[in-house]
C-alpha positions as CSV (number, residue, x, y, z in Angstrom):
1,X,-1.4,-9.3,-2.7
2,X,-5.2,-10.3,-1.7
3,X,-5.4,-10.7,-5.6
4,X,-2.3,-13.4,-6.0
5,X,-3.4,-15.1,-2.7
6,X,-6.8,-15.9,-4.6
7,X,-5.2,-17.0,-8.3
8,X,-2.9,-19.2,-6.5
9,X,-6.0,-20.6,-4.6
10,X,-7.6,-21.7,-7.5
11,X,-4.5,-22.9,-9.3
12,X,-4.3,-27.4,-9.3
13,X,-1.1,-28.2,-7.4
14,X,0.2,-29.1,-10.9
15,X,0.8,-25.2,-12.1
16,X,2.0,-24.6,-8.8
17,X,4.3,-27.5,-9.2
18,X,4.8,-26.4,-12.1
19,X,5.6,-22.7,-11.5
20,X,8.4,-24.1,-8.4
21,X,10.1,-26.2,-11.2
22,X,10.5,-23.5,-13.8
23,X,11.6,-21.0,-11.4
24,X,14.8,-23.5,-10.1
25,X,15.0,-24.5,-13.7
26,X,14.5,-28.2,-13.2
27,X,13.6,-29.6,-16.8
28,X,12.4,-33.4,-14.7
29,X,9.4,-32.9,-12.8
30,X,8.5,-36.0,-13.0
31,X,11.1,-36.9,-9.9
32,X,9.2,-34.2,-7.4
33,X,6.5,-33.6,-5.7
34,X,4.6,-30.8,-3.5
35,X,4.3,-31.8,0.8
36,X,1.9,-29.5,3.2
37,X,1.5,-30.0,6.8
38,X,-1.8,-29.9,7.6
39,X,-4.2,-28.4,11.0
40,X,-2.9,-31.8,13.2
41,X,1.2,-30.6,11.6
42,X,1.2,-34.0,9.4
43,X,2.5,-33.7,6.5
44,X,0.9,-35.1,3.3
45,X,2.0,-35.3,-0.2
46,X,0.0,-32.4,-2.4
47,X,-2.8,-33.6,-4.5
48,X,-1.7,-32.2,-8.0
49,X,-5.2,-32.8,-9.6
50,X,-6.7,-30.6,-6.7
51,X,-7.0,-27.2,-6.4
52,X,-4.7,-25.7,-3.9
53,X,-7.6,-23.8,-2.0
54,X,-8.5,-27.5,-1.1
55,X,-5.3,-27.7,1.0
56,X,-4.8,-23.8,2.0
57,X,-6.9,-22.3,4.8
58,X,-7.0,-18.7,5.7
């Protein structure tokens, strides 16, 4: 588990995105995006040229 937790940290929100869209079969990415909520519970739209570790705390 402690291994997937770590590969998905240092993934860009792009393969995640990526990963989500293949899994529901969506063929138009394009059209969605990625939202976290973050230590104040905002939300804000996922940075896909970021890793995800950037965004994910432990």
């Amino acid at each position: 588990m402690s291994s997937t937790l770590t590969q998905v940290r240092k993934a860009k929100g792009e393969e995640l995105l990526d990963t989500i869209c293949r899994s529901m079969n969506l063929m138009e990415k394009d059209y969605f995006g990625l939202i976290y909520e973050d230590k104040h519970d905002l939300r804000n739209w996922l940075d896909l040229d970021r890793r995800i570790g950037k965004f994910v705390k432990s």
